[in-house]
Biotite code that builds the C-alpha atoms (Angstrom):
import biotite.structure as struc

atoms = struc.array([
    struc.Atom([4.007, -19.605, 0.100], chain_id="A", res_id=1, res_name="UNK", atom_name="CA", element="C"),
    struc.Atom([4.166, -16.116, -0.128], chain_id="A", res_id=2, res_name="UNK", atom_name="CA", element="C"),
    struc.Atom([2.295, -13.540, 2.523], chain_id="A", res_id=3, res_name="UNK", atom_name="CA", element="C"),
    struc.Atom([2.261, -10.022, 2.595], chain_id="A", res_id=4, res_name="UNK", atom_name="CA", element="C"),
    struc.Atom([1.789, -8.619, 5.839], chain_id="A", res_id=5, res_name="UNK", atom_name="CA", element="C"),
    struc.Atom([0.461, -4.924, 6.276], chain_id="A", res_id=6, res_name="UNK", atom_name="CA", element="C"),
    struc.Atom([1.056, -2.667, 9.489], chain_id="A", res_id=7, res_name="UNK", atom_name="CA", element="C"),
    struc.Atom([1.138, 1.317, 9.988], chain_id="A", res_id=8, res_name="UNK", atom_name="CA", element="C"),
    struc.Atom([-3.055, 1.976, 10.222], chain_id="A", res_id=9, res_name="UNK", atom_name="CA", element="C"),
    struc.Atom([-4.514, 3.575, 12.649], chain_id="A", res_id=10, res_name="UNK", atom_name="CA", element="C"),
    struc.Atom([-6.534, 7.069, 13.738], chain_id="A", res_id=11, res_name="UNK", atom_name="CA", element="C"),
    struc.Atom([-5.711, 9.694, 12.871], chain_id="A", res_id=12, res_name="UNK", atom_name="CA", element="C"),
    struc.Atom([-6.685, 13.619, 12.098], chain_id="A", res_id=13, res_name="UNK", atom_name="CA", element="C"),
    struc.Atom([-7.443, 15.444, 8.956], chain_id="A", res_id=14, res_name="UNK", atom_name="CA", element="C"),
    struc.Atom([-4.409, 16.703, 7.454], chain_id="A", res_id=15, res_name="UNK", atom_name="CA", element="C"),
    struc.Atom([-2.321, 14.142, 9.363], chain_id="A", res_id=16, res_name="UNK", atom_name="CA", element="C"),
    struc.Atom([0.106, 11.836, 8.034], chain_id="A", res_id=17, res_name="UNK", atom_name="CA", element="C"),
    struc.Atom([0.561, 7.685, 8.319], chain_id="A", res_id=18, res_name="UNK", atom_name="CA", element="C"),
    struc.Atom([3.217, 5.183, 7.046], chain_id="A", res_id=19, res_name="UNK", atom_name="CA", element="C"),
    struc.Atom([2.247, 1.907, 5.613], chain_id="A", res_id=20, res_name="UNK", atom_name="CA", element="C"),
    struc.Atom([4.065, -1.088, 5.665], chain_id="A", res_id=21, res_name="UNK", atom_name="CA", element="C"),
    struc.Atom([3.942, -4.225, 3.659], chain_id="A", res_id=22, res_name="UNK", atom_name="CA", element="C"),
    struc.Atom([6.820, -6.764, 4.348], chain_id="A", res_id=23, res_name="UNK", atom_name="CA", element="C"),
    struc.Atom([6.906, -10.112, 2.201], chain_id="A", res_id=24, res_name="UNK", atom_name="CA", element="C"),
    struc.Atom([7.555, -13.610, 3.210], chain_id="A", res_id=25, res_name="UNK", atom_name="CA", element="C"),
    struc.Atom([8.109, -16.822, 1.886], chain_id="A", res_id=26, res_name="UNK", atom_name="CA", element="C"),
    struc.Atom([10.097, -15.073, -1.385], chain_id="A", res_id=27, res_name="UNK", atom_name="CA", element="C"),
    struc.Atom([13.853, -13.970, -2.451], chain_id="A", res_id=28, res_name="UNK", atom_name="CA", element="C"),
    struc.Atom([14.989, -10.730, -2.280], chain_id="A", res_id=29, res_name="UNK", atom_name="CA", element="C"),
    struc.Atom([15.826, -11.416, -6.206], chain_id="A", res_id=30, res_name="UNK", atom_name="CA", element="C"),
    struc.Atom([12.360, -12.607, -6.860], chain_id="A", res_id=31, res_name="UNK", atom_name="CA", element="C"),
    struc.Atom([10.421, -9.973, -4.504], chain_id="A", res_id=32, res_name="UNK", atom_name="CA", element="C"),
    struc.Atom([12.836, -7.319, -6.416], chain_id="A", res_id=33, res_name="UNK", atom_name="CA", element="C"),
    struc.Atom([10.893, -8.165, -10.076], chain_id="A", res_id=34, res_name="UNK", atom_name="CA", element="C"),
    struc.Atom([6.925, -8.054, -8.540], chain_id="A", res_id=35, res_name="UNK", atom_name="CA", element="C"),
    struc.Atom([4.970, -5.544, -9.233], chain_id="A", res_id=36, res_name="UNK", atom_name="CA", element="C"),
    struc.Atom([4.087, -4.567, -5.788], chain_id="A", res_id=37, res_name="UNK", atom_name="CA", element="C"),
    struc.Atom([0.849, -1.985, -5.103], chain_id="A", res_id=38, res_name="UNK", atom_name="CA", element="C"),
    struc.Atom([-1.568, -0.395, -2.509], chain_id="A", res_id=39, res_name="UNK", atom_name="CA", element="C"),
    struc.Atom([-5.201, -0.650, -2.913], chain_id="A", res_id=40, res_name="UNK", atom_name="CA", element="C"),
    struc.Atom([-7.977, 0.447, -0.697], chain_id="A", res_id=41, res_name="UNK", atom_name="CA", element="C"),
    struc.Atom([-11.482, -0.220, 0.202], chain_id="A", res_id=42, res_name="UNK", atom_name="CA", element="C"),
    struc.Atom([-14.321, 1.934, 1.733], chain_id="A", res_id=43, res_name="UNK", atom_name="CA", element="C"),
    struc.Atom([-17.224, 0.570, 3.118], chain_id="A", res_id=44, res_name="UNK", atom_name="CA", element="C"),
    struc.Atom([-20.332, 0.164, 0.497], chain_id="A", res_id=45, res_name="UNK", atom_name="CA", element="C"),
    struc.Atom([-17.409, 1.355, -1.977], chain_id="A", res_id=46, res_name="UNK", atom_name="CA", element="C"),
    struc.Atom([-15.317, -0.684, -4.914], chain_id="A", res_id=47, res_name="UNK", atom_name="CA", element="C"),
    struc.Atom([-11.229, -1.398, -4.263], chain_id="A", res_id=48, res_name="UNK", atom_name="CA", element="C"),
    struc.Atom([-9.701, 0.575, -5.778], chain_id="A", res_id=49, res_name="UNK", atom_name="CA", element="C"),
    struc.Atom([-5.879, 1.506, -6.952], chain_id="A", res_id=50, res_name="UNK", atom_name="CA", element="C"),
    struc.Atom([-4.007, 3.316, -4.412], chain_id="A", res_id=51, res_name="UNK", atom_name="CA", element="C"),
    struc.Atom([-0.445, 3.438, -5.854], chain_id="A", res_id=52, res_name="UNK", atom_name="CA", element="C"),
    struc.Atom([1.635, 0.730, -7.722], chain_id="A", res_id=53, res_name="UNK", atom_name="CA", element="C"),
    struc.Atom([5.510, 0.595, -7.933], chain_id="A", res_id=54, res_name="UNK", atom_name="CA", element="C"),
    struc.Atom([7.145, -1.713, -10.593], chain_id="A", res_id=55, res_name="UNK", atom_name="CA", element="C"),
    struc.Atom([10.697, -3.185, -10.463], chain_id="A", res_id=56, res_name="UNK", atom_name="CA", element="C"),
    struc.Atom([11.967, -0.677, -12.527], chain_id="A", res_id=57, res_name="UNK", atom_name="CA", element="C"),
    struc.Atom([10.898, 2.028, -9.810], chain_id="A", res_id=58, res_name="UNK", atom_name="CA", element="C"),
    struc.Atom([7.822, 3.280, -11.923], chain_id="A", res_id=59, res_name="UNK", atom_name="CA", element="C"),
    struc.Atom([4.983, 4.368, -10.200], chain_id="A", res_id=60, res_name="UNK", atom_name="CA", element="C"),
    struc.Atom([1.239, 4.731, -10.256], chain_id="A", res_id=61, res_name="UNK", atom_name="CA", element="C"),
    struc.Atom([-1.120, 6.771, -8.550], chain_id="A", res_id=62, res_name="UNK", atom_name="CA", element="C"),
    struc.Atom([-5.035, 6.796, -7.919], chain_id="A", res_id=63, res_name="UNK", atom_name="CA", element="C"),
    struc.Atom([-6.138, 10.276, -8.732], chain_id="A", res_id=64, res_name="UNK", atom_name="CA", element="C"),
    struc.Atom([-7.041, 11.189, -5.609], chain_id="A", res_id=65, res_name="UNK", atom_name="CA", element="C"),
    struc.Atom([-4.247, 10.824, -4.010], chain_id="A", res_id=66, res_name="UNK", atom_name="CA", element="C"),
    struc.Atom([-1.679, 11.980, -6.286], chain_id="A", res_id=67, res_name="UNK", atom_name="CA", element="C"),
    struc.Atom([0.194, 14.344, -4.580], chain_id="A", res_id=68, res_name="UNK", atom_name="CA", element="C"),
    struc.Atom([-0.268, 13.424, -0.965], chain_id="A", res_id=69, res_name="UNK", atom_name="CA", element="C"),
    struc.Atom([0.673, 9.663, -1.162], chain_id="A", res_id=70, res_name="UNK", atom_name="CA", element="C"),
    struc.Atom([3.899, 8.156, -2.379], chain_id="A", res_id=71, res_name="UNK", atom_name="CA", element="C"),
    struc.Atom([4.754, 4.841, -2.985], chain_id="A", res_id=72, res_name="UNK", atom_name="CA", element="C"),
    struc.Atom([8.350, 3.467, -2.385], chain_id="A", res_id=73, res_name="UNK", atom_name="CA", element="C"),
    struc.Atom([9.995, 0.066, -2.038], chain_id="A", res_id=74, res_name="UNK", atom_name="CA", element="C"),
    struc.Atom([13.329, -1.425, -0.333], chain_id="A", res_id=75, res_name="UNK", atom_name="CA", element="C"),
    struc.Atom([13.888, -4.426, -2.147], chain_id="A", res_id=76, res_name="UNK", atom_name="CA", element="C"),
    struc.Atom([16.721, -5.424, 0.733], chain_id="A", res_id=77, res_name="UNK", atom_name="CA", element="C"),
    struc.Atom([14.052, -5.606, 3.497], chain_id="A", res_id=78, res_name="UNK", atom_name="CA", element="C"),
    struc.Atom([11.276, -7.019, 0.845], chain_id="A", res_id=79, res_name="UNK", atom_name="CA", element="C"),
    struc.Atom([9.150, -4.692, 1.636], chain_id="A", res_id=80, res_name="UNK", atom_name="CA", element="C"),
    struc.Atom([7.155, -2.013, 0.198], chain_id="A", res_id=81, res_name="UNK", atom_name="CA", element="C"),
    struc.Atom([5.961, 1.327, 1.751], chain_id="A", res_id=82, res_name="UNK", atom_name="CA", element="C"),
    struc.Atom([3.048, 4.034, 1.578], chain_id="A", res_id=83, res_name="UNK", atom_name="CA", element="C"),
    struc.Atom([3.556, 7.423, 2.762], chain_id="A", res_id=84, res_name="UNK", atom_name="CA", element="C"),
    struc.Atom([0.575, 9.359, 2.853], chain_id="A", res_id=85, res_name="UNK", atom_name="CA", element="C"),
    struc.Atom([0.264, 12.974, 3.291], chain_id="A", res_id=86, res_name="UNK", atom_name="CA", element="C"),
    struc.Atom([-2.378, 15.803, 4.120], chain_id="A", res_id=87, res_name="UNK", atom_name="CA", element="C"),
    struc.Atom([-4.976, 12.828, 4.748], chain_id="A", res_id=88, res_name="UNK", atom_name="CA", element="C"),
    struc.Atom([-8.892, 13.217, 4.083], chain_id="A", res_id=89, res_name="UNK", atom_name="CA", element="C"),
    struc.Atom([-11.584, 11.989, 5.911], chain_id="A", res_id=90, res_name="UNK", atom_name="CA", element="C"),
    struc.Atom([-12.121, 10.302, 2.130], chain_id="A", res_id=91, res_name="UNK", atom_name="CA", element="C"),
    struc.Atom([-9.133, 8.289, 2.404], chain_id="A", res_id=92, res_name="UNK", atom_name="CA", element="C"),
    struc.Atom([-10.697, 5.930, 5.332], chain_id="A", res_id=93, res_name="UNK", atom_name="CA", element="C"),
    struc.Atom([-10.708, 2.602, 4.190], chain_id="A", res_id=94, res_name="UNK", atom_name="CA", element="C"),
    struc.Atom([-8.844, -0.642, 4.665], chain_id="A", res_id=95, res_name="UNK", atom_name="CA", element="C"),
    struc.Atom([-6.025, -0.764, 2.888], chain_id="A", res_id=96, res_name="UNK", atom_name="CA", element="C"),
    struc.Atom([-5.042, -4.018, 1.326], chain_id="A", res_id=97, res_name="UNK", atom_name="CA", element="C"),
    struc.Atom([-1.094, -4.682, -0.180], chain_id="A", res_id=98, res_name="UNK", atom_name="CA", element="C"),
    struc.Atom([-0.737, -5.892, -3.388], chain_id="A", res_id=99, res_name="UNK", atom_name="CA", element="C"),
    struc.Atom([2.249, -8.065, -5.062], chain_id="A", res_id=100, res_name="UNK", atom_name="CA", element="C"),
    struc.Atom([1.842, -9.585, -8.928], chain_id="A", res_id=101, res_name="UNK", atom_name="CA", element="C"),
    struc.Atom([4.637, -12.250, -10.396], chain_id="A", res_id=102, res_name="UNK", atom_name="CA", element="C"),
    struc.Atom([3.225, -14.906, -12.278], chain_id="A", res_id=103, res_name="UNK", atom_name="CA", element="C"),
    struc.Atom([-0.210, -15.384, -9.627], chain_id="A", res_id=104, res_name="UNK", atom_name="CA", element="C"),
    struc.Atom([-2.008, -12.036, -7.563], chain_id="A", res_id=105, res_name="UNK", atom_name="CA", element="C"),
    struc.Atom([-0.994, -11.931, -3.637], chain_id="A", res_id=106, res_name="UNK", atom_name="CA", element="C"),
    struc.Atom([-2.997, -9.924, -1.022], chain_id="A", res_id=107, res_name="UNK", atom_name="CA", element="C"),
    struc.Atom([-2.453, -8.702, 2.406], chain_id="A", res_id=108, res_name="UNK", atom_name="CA", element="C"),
    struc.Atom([-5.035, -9.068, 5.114], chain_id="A", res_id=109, res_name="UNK", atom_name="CA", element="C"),
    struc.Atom([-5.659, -5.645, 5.431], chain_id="A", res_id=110, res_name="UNK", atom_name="CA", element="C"),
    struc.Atom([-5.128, -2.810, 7.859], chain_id="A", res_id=111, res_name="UNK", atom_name="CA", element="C"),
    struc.Atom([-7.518, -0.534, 8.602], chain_id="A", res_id=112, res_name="UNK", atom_name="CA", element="C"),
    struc.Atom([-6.894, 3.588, 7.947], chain_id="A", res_id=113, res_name="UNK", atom_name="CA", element="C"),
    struc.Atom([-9.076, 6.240, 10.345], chain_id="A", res_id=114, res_name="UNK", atom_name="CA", element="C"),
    struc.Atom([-9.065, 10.010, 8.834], chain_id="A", res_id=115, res_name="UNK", atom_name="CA", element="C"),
    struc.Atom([-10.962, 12.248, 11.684], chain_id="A", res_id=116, res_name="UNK", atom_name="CA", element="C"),
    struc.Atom([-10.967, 14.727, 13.971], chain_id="A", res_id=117, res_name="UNK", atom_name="CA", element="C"),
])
C-alpha cells in the first residue's frame, strides 16, 4: 500500500519562504522513480487546485500563480518529492495535499501552509 506523507507547513510571514516534503512508502525506488508525482493545494471555500507537477523525465508544471516563486524537485533515492516555495503570499494559505499517479491516484493527508504577518 502506498502512502505519501507530507511535512514542512507551518506559519509563516509574507515574503517568507517554506520547504515541503512528501516521502513515499510502501513502493520501489524503481517504481516511485516512473510516478508522476505533484503538489496541489486547497483554500478554504476554494477548489484544489494544481500547485506544481514533476514527471519522471524531470518535466515540470506550474500553477500560474506561483510560477516563479515555487519549484518543484524530486530525489528519486530518498522517494521523495519536494516544494520550495519562495516570496510567499498571504494567497498561498491553504493545505497542501501531495500527489503521486502510476496506474491508480495517491494522496497525502495534508499539511497545512500559514502566509501572515
Amino acid at each position: 500500500q502506498v502512502q505519501l506523507v507530507e511535512s514542512g507547513g507551518g506559519l509563516v510571514q509574507p515574503g517568507g519562504s517554506l520547504r515541503l516534503s512528501c516521502a513515499a512508502s510502501g513502493v520501489s525506488g524503481t517504481i516511485f522513480s516512473i510516478f508522476v508525482m505533484g503538489w496541489y493545494r486547497q483554500a478554504p471555500g476554494k477548489q484544489r487546485e494544481l500547485v506544481a507537477e514533476i514527471t519522471r523525465a524531470g518535466t515540470t508544471t506550474y500553477g500560474h500563480s506561483v510560477q516563479g516563486r515555487f519549484t518543484i524537485s524530486r530525489d528519486n533515492a530518498k522517494n521523495t518529492v519536494y516544494l520550495q516555495m519562495n516570496s510567499l503570499k498571504p494567497e498561498d494559505t491553504a493545505s497542501y495535499y501531495c500527489h503521486g499517479t502510476f496506474t491508480k491516484d495517491y494522496w497525502g493527508q495534508g499539511t497545512q501552509v500559514t502566509v501572515s504577518s
